[in-house]
N, C-alpha and C positions, 0 to 999 in steps of 0.2 A: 622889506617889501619885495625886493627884486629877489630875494630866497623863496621866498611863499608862492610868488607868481611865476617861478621857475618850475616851482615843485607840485604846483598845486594838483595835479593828478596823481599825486601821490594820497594827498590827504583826501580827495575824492574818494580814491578807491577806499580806503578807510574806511570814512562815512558811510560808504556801501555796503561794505563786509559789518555793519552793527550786527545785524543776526549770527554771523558764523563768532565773532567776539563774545556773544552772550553763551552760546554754548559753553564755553568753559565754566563761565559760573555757576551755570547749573548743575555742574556736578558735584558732590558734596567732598570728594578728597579735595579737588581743587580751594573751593571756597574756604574749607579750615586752613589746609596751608597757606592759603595767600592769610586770613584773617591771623594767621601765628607770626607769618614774616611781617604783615602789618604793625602787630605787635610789640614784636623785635625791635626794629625800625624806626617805631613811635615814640618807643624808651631813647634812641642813641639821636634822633635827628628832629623831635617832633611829628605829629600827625600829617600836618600837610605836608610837609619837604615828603613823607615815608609814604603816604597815598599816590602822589604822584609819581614817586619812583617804582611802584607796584602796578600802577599803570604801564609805564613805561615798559617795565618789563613783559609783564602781560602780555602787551602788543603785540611785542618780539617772537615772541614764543607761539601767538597763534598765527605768525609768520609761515613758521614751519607748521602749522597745523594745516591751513592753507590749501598749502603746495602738496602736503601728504595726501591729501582730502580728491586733490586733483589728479594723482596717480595712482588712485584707489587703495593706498596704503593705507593700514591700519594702525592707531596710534592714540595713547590713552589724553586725557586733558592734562594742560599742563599742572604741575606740581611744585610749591614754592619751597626750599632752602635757605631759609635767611643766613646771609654770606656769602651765599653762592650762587644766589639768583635763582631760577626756576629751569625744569627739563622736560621735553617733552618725550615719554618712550615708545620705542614700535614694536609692534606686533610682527613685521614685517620689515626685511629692505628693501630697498630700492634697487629696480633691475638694472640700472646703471650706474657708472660714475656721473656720468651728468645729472641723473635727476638727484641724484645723492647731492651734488655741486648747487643745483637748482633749490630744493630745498633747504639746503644750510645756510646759502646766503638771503632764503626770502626771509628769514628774522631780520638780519640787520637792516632788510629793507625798510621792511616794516616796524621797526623799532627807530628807522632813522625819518620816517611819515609821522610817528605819534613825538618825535624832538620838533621837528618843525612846526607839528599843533601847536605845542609849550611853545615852542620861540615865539609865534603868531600872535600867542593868548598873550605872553608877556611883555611883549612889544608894544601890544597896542591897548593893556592897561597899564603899564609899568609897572608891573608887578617883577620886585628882582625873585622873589622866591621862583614864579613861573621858567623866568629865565636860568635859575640855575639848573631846575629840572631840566631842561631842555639841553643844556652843556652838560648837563652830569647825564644824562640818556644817551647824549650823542658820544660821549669819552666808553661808553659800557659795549656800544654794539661798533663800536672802534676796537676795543680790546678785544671782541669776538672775533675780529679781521684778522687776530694774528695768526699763523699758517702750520700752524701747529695740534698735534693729539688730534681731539676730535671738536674742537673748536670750529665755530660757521668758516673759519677762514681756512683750515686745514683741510675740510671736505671740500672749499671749492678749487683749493688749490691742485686738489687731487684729480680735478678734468683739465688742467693747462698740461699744454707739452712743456717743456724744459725753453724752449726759445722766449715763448708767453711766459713764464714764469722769471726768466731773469728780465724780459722788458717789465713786469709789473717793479719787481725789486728794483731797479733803479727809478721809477716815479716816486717809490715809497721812498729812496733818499734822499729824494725831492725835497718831498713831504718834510722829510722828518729835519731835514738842514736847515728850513724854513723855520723851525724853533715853534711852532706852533703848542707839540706839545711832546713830551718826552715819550710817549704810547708810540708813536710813530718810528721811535727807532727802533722796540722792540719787533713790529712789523717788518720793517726794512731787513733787519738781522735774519726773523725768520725766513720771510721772501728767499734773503741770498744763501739760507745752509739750501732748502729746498732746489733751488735753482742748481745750484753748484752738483746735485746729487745726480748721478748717473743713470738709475732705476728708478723707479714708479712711476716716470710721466709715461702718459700716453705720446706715440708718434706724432699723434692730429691734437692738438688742444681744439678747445671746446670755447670758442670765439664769444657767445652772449656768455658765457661764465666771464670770461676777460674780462668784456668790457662792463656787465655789473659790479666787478670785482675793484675795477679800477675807481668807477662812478662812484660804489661806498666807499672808498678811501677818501676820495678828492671832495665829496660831499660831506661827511662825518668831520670832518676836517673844517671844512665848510664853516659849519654849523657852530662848532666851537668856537671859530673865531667870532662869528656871526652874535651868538647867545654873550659872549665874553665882551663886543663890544659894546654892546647893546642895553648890559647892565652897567659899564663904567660908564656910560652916558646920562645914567639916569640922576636926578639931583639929589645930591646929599642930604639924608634927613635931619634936621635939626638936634641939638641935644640940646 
């Protein structure tokens, strides 16, 4: 409850953004591939656990549809890979490193809005399948954090200066010493080769990239414990 009423302008904004969400499905590459990964999905995990999780990802991705949309870049719907989750591609880059940093991280923003939906929905029907979506949503745009290739966390790391970048790396060994979840210390690792590196930071870091940057860690993190406790609390079904 104190997640939901924390966040709840997150999931506002959501609700809002329904028209720009429905775009995707309108488009007919989009809709086969999500209906193929759905597919996929349905075979290894059942329908609902694999809907949900196609949701979830969805979200994420028109995350960065968004944000592109808002720097007038051009960029097709997203496109699903079962195993690999879905991509959005451009037409166009972005004229900075920050709006580059800005859109890579609005996925896990919005992919960490559509886990708190599920926790919300699961909480307050106890539904554990709800809740696992929401741990299992929250652990995917958690692993997008790591700081690496071209992953959402790699590009946002890409506007911190070198000082911003070893203060995140040490919260993330925070994180990760707290035992929360094992994702966290691949982050942390990444963080600190990143940090340690001589070249590619900017002089100036890119201060709301940080503190997004930080907020999806400490949040995504959040959430898992949150969805995690949340089902071991609920009563044991009879056999």
């Amino acid at each position: 409850g104190v997640l939901v009423a924390k966040f709840k302008w997150i999931i506002l904004m959501i609700l809002g953004k329904g028209k720009l969400l429905l775009v995707g499905l309108a488009q007919a590459k989009t809709f086969i591939s999500m209906a193929i990964a759905l597919g996929v999905y349905t075979m290894l995990y059942g329908w609902r656990f694999a809907l949900g999780l196609i949701v979830s990802i969805y979200v994420h991705e028109m995350g960065h549809v968004a944000w592109l949309r808002r720097y007038g870049i051009a960029a097709t719907a997203p496109m699903f890979i079962p195993g690999f989750g879905a991509f959005v591609r451009l037409k166009q880059h972005p004229a900075t490193v920050g709006e580059d940093a800005r859109v890579g991280l609005a996925g896990p923003v919005w992919g960490a809005a559509a886990a708190i939906v599920f926790l919300a929905l699961g909480a307050t029907t106890g539904s554990p399948l709800l809740l696992t979506i929401a741990r299992v949503g929250a652990w995917i745009n958690l692993f997008n954090l790591i700081p690496v290739w071209q992953l959402d966390g790699g590009r946002g790391f890409a506007a911190l200066s070198r000082g911003q970048r070893a203060l995140t790396a040490g919260a993330l060994w925070v994180l990760a010493l707290s035992g929360v979840d094992g994702m966290l210390f691949l982050l942390a690792i990444g963080a600190t080769f990143r940090a340690a590196g001589k070249t590619g930071s900017p002089a100036v870091g890119d201060r709301p990239v940080l503190a997004t940057y930080l907020a999806l860690a400490v949040g995504l993190t959040l959430l898992i414990v949150a969805a995690s406790g949340a089902a071991a609390g609920l009563p044991t079904p009879a056999r």
